[in-house]
PDB file of N, CA, C and O in Angstrom:
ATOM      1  N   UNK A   1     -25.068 -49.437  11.020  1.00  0.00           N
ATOM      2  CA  UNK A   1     -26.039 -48.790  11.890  1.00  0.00           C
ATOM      3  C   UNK A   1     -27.355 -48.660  11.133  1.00  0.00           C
ATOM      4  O   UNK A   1     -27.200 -48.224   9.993  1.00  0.00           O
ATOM      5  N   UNK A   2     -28.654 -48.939  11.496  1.00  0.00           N
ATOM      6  CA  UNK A   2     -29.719 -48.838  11.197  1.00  0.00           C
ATOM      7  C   UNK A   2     -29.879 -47.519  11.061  1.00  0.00           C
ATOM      8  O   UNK A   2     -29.240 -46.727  11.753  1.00  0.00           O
ATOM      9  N   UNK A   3     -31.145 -46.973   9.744  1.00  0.00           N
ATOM     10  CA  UNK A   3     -31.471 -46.034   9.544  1.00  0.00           C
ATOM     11  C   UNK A   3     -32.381 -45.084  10.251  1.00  0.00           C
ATOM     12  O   UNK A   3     -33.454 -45.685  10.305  1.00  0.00           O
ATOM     13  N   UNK A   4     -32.510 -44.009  10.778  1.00  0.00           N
ATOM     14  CA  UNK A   4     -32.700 -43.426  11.755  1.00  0.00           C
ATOM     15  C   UNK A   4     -34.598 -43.083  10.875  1.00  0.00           C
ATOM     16  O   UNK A   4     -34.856 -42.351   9.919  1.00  0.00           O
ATOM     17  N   UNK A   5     -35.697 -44.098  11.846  1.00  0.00           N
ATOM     18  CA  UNK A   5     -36.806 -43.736  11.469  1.00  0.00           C
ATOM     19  C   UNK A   5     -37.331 -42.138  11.704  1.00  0.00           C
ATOM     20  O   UNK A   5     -36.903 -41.392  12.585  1.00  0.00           O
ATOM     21  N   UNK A   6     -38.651 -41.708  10.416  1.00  0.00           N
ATOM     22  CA  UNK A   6     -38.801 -40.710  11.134  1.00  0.00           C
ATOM     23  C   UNK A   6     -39.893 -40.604  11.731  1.00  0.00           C
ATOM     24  O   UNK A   6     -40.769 -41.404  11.404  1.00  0.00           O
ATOM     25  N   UNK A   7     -40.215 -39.533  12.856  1.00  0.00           N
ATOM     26  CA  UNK A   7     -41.780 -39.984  13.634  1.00  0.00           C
ATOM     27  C   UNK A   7     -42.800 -39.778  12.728  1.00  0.00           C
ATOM     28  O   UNK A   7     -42.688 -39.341  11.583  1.00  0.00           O
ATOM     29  N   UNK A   8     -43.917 -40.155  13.374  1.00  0.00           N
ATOM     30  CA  UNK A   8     -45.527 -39.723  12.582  1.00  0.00           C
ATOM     31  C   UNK A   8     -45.995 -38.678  12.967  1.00  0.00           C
ATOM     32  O   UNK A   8     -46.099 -38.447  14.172  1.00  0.00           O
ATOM     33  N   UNK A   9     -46.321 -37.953  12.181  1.00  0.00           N
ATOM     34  CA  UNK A   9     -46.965 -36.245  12.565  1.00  0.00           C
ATOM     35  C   UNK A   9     -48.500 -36.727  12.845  1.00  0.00           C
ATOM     36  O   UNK A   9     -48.806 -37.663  12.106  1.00  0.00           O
ATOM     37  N   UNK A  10     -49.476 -36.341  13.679  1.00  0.00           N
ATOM     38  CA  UNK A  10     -50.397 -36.530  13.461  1.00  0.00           C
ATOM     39  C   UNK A  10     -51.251 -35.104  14.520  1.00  0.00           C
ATOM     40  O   UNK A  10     -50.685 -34.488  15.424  1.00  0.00           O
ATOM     41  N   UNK A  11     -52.639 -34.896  14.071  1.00  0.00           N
ATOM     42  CA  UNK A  11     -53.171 -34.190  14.533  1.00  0.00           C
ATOM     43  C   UNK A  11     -54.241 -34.462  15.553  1.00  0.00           C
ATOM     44  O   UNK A  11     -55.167 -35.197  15.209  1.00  0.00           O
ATOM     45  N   UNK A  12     -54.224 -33.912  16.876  1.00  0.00           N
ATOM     46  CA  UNK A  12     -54.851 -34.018  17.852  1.00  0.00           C
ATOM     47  C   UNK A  12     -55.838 -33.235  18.237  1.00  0.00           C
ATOM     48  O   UNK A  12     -55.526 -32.045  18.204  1.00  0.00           O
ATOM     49  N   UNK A  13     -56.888 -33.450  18.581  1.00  0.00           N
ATOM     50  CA  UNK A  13     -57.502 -32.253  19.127  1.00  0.00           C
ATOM     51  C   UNK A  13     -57.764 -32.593  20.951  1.00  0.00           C
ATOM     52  O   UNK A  13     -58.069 -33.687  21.427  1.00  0.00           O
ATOM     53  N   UNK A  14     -57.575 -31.515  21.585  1.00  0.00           N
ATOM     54  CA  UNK A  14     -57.515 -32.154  23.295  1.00  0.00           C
ATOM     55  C   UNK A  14     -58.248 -30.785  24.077  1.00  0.00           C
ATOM     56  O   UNK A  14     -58.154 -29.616  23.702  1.00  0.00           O
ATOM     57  N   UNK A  15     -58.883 -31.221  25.089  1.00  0.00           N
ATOM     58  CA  UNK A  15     -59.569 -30.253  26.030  1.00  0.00           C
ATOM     59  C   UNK A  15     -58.611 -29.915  26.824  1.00  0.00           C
ATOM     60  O   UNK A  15     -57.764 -30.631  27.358  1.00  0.00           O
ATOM     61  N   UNK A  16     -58.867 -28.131  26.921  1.00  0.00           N
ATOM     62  CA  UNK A  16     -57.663 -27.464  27.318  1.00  0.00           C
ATOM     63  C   UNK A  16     -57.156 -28.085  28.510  1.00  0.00           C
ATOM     64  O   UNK A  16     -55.949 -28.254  28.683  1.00  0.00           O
ATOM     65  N   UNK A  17     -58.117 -28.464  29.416  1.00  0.00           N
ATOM     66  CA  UNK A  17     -58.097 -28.757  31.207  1.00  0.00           C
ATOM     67  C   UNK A  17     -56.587 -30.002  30.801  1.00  0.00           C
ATOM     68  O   UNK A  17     -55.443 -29.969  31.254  1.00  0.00           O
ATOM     69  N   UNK A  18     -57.107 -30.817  29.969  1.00  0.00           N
ATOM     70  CA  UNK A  18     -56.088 -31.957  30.126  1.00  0.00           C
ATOM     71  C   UNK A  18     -54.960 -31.938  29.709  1.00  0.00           C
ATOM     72  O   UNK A  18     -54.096 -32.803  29.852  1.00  0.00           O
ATOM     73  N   UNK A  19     -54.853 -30.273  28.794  1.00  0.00           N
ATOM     74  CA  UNK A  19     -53.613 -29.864  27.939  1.00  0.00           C
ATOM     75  C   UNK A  19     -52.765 -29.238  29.261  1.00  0.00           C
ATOM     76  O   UNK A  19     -51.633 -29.584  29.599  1.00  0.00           O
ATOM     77  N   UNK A  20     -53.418 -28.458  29.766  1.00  0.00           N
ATOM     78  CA  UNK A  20     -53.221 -28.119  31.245  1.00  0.00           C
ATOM     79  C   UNK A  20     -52.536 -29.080  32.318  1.00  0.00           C
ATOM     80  O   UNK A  20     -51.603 -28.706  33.029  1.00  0.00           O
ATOM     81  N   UNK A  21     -53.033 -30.219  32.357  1.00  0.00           N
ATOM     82  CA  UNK A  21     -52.252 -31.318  33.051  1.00  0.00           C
ATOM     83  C   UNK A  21     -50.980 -31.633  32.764  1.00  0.00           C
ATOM     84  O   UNK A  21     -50.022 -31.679  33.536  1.00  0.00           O
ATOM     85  N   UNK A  22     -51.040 -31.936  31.130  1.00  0.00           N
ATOM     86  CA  UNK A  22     -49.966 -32.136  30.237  1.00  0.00           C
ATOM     87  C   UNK A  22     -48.882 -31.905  30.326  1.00  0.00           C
ATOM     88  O   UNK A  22     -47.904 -32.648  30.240  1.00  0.00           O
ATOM     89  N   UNK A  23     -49.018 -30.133  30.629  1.00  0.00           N
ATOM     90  CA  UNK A  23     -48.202 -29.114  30.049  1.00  0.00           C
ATOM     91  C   UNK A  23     -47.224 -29.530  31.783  1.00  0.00           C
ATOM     92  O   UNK A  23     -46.042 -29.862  31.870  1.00  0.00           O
ATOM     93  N   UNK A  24     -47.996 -29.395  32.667  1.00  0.00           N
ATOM     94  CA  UNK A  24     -47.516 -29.615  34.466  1.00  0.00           C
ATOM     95  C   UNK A  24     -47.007 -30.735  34.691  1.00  0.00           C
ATOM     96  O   UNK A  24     -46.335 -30.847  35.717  1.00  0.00           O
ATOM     97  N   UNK A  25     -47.175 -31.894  33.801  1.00  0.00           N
ATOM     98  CA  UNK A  25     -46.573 -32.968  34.073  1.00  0.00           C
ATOM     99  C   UNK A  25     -45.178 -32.894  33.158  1.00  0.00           C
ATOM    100  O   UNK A  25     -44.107 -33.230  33.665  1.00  0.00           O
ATOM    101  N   UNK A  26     -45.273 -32.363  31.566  1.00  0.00           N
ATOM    102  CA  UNK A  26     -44.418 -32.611  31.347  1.00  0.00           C
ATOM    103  C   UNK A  26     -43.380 -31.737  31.832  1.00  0.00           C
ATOM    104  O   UNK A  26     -42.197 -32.032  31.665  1.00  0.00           O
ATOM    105  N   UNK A  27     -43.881 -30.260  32.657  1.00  0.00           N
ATOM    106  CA  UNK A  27     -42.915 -29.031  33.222  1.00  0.00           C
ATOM    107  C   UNK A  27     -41.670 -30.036  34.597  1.00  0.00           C
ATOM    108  O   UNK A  27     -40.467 -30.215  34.784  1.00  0.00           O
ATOM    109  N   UNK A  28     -42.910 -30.386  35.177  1.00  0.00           N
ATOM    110  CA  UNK A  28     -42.073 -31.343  36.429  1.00  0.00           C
ATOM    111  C   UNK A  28     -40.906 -32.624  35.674  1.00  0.00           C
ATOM    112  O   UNK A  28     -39.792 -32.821  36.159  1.00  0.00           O
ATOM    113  N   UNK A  29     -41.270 -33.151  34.820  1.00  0.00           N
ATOM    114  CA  UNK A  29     -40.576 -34.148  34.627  1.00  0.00           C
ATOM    115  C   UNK A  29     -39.660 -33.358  33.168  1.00  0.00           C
ATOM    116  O   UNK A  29     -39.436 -34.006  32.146  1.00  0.00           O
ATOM    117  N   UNK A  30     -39.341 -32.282  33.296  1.00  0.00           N
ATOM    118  CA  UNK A  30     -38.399 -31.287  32.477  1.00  0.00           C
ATOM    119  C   UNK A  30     -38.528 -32.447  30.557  1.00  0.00           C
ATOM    120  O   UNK A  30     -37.645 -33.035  29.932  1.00  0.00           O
ATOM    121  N   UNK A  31     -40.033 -32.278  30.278  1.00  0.00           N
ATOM    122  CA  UNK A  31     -40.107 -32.813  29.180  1.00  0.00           C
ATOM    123  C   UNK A  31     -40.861 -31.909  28.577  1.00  0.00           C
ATOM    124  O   UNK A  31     -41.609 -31.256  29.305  1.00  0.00           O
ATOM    125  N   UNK A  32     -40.867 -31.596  26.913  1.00  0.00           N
ATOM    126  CA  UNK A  32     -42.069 -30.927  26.474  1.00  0.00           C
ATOM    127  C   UNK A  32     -43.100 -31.577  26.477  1.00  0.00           C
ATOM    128  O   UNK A  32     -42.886 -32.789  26.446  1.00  0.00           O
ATOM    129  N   UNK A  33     -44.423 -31.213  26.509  1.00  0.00           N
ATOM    130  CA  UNK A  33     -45.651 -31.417  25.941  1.00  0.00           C
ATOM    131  C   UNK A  33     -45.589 -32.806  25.467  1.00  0.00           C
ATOM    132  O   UNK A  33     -45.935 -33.874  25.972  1.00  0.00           O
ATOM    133  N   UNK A  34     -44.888 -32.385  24.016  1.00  0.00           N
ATOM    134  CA  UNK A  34     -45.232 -33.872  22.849  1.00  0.00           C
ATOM    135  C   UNK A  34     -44.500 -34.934  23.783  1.00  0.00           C
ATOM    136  O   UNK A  34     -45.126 -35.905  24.207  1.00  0.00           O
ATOM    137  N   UNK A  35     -42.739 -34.661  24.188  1.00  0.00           N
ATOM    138  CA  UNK A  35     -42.207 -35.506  25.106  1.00  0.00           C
ATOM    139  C   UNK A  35     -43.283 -36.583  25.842  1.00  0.00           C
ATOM    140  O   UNK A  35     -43.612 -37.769  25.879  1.00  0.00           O
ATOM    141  N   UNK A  36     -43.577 -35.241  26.401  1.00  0.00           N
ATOM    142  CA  UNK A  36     -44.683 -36.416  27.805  1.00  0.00           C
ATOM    143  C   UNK A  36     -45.658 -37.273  26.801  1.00  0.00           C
ATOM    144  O   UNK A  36     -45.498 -38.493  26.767  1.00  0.00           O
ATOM    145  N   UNK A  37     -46.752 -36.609  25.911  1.00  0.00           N
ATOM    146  CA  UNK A  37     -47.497 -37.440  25.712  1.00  0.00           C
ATOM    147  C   UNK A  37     -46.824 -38.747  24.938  1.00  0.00           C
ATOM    148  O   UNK A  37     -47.596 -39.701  24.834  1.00  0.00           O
ATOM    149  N   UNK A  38     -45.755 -38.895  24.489  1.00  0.00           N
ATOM    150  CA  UNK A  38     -45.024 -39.873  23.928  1.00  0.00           C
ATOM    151  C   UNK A  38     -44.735 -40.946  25.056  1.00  0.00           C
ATOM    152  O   UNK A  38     -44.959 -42.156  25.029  1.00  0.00           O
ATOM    153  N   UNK A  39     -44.259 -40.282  25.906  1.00  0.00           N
ATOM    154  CA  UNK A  39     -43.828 -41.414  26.977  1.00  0.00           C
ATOM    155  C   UNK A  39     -45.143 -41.803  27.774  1.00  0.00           C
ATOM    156  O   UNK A  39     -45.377 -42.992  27.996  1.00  0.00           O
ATOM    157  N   UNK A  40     -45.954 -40.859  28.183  1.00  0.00           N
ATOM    158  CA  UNK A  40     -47.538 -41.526  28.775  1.00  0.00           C
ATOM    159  C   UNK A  40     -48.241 -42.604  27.942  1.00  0.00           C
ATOM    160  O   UNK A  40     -48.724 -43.617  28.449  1.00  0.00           O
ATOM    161  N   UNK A  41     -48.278 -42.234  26.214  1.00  0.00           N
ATOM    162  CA  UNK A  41     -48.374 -43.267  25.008  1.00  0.00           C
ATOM    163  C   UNK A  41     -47.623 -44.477  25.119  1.00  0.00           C
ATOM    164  O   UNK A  41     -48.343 -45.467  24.994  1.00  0.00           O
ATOM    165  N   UNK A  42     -46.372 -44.737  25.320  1.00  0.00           N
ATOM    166  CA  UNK A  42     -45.546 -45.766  25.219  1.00  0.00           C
ATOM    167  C   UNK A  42     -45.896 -46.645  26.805  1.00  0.00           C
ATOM    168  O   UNK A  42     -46.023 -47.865  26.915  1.00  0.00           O
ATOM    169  N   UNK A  43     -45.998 -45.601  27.940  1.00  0.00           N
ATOM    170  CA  UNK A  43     -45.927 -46.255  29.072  1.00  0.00           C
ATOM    171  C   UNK A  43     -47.709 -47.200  29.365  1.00  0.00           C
ATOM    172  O   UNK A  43     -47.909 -48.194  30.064  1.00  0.00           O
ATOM    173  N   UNK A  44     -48.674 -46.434  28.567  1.00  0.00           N
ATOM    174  CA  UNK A  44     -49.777 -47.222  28.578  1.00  0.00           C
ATOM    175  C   UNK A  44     -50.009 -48.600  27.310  1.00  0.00           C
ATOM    176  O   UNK A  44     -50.583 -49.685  27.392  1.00  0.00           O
ATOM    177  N   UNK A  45     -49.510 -48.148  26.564  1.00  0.00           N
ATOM    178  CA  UNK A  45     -49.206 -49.251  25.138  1.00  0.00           C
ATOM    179  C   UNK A  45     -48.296 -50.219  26.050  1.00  0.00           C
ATOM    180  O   UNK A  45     -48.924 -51.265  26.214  1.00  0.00           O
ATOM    181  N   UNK A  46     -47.192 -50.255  26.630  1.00  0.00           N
ATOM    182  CA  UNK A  46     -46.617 -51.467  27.328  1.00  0.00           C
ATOM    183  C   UNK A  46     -47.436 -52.307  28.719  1.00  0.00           C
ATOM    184  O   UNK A  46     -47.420 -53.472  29.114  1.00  0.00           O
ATOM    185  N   UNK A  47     -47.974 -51.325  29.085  1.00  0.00           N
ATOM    186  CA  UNK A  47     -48.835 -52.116  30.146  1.00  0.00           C
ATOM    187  C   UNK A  47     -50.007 -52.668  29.599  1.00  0.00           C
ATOM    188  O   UNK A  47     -50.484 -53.726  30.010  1.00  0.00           O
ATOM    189  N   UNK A  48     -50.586 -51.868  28.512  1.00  0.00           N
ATOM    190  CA  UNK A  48     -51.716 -52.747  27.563  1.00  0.00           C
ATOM    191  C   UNK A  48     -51.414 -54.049  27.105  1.00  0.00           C
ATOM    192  O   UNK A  48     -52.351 -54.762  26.746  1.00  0.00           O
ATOM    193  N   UNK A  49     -50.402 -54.419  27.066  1.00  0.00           N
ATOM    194  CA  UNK A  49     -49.579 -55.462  25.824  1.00  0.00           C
ATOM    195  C   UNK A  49     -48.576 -56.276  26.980  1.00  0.00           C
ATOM    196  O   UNK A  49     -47.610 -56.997  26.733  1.00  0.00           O
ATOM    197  N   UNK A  50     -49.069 -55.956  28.135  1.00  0.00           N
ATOM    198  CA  UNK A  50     -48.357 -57.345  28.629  1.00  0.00           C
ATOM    199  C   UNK A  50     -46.831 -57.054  29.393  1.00  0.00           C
ATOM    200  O   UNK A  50     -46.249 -57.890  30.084  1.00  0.00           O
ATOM    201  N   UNK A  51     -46.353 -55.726  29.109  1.00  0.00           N
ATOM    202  CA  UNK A  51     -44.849 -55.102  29.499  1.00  0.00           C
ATOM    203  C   UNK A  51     -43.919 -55.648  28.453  1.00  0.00           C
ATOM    204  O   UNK A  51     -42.718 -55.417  28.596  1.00  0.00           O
ATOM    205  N   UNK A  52     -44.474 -56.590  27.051  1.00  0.00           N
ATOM    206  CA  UNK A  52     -43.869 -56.543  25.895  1.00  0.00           C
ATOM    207  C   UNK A  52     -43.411 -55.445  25.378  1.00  0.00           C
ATOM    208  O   UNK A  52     -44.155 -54.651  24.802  1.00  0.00           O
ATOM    209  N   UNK A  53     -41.733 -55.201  25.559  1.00  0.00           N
ATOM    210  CA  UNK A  53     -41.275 -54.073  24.637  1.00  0.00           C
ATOM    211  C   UNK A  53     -40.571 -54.283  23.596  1.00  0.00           C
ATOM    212  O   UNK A  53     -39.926 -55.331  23.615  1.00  0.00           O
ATOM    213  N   UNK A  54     -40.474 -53.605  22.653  1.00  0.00           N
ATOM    214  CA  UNK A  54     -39.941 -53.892  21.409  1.00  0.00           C
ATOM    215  C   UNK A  54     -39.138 -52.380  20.844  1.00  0.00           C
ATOM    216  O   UNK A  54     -39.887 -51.477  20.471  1.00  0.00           O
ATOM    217  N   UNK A  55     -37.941 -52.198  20.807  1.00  0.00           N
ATOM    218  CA  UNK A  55     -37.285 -51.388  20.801  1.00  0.00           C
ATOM    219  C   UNK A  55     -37.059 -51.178  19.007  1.00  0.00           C
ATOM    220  O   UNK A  55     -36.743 -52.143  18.310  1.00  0.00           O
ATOM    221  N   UNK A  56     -37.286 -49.696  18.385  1.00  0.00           N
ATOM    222  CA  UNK A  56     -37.600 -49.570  17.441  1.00  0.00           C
ATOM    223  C   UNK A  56     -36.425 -50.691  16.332  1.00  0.00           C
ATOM    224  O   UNK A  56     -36.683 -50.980  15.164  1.00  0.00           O
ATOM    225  N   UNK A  57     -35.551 -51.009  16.868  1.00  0.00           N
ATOM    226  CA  UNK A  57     -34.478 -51.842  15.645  1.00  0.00           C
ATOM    227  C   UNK A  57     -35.295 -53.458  15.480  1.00  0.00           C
ATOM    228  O   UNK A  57     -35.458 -54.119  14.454  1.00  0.00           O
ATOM    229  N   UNK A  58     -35.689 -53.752  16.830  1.00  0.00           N
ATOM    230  CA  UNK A  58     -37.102 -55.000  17.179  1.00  0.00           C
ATOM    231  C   UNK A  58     -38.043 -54.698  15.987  1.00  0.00           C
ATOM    232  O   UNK A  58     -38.453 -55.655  15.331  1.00  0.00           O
ATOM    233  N   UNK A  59     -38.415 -53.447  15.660  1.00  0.00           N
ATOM    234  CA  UNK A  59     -39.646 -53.200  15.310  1.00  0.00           C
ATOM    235  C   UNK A  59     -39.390 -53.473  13.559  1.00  0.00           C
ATOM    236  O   UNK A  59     -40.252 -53.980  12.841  1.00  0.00           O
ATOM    237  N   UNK A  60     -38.046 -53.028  13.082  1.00  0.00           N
ATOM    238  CA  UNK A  60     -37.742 -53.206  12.148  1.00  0.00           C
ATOM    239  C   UNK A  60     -37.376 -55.260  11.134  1.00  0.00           C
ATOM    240  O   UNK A  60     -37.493 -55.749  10.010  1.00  0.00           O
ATOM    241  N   UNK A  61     -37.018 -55.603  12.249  1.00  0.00           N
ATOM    242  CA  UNK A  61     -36.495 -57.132  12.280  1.00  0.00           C
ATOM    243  C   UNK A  61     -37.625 -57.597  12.808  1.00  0.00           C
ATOM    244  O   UNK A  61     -38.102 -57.746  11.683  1.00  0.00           O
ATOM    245  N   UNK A  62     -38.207 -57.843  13.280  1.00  0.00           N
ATOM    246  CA  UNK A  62     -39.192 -58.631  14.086  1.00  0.00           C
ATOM    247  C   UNK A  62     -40.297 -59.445  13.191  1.00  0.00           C
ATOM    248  O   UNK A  62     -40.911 -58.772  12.364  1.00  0.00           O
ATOM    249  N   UNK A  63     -40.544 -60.587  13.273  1.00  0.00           N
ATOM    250  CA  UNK A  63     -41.473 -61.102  12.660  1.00  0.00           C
ATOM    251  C   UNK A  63     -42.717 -61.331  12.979  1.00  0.00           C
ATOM    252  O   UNK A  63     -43.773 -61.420  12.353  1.00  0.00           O
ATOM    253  N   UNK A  64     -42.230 -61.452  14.633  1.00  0.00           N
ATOM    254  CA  UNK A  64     -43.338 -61.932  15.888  1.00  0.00           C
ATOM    255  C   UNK A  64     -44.401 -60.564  15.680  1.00  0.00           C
ATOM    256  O   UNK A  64     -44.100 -59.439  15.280  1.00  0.00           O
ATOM    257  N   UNK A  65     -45.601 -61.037  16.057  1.00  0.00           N
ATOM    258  CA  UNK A  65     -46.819 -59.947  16.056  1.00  0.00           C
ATOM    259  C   UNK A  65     -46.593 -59.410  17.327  1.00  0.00           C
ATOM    260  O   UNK A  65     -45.789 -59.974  18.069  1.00  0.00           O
ATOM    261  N   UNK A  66     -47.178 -58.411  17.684  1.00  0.00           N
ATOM    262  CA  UNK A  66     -47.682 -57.681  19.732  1.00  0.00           C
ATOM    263  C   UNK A  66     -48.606 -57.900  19.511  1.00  0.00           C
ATOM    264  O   UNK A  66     -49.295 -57.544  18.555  1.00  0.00           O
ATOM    265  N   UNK A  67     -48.932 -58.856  20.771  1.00  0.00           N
ATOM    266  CA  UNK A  67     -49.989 -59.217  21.111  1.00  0.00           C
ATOM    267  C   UNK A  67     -50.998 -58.065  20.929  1.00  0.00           C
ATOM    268  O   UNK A  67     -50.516 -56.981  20.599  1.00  0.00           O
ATOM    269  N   UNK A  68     -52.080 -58.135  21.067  1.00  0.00           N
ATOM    270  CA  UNK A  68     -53.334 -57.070  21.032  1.00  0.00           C
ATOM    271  C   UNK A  68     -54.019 -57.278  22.110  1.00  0.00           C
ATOM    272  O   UNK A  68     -53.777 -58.164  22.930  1.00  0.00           O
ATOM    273  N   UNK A  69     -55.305 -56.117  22.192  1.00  0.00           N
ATOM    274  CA  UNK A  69     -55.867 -56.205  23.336  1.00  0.00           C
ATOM    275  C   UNK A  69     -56.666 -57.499  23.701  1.00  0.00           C
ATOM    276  O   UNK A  69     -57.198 -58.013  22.717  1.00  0.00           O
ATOM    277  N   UNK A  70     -56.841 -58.045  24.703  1.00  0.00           N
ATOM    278  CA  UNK A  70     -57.639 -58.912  25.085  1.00  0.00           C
ATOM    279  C   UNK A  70     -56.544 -60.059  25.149  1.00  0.00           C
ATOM    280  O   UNK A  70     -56.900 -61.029  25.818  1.00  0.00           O
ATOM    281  N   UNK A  71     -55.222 -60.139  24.556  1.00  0.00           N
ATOM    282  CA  UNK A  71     -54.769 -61.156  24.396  1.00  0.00           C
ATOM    283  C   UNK A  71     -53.594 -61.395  25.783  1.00  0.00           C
ATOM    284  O   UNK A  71     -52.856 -60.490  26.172  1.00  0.00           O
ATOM    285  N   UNK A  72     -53.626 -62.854  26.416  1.00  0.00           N
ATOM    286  CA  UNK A  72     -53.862 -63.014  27.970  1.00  0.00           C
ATOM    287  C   UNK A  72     -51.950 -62.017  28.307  1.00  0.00           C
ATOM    288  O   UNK A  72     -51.077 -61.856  27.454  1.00  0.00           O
ATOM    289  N   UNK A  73     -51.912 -61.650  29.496  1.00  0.00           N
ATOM    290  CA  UNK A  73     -50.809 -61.388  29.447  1.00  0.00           C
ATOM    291  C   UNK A  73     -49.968 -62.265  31.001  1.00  0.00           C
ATOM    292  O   UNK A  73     -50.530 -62.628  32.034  1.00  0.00           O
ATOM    293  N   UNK A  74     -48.375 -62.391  30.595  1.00  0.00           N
ATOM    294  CA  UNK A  74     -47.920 -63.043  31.549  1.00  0.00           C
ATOM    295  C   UNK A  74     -47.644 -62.628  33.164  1.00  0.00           C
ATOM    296  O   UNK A  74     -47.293 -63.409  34.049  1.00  0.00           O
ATOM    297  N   UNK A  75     -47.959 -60.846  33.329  1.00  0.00           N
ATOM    298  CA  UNK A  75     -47.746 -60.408  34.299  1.00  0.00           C
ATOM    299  C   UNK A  75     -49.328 -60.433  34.891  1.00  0.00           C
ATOM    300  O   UNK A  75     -50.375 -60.233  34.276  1.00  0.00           O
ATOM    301  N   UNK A  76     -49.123 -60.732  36.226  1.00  0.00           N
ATOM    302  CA  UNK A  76     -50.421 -60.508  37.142  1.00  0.00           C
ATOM    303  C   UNK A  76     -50.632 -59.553  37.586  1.00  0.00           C
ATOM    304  O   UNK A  76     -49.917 -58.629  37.973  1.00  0.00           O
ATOM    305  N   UNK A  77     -52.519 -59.863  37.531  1.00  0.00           N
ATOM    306  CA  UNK A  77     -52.964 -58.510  37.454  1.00  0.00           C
ATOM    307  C   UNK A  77     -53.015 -57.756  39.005  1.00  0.00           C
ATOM    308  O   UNK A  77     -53.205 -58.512  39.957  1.00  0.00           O
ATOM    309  N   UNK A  78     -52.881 -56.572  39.225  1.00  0.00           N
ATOM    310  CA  UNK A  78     -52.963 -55.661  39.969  1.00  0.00           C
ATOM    311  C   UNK A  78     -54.310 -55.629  41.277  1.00  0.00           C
ATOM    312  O   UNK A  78     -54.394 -54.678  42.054  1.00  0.00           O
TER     313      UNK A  78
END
């Protein structure tokens, strides 16, 4: 079994109004705070990148790059 990564701490600073949103989105979808912004993070990083996902054991093995911004993607656009 692969070794269990640990997350990145990092510091945010955010306007209350949108902490406010946050807090209501993550209340409805019975997630904390950090929860939500993790999954709003992941769910915009995959639509940025094409719906390329790479599941953290991917992330460990993987040789292949993620694509970056600008770079064309196979799903059509909206």
């Amino acid at each position: 079994m692969p070794a269990k990564r640990e997350k990145k701490s990092f510091l945010l600073r955010i306007d209350p109004d949108l902490w406010a949103d946050l807090e209501a989105l993550a209340s409805a979808d019975l997630r904390s705070v950090n929860g939500q912004v993790e999954f709003l993070l992941r769910d915009a990083v995959r639509r940025r990148i094409g719906g390329v996902r790479r599941s953290s054991e991917d992330d460990v093995r993987s040789n292949s790059p993620i694509p970056r911004s600008g770079a064309p993607s196979d799903e059509p656009s909206a």
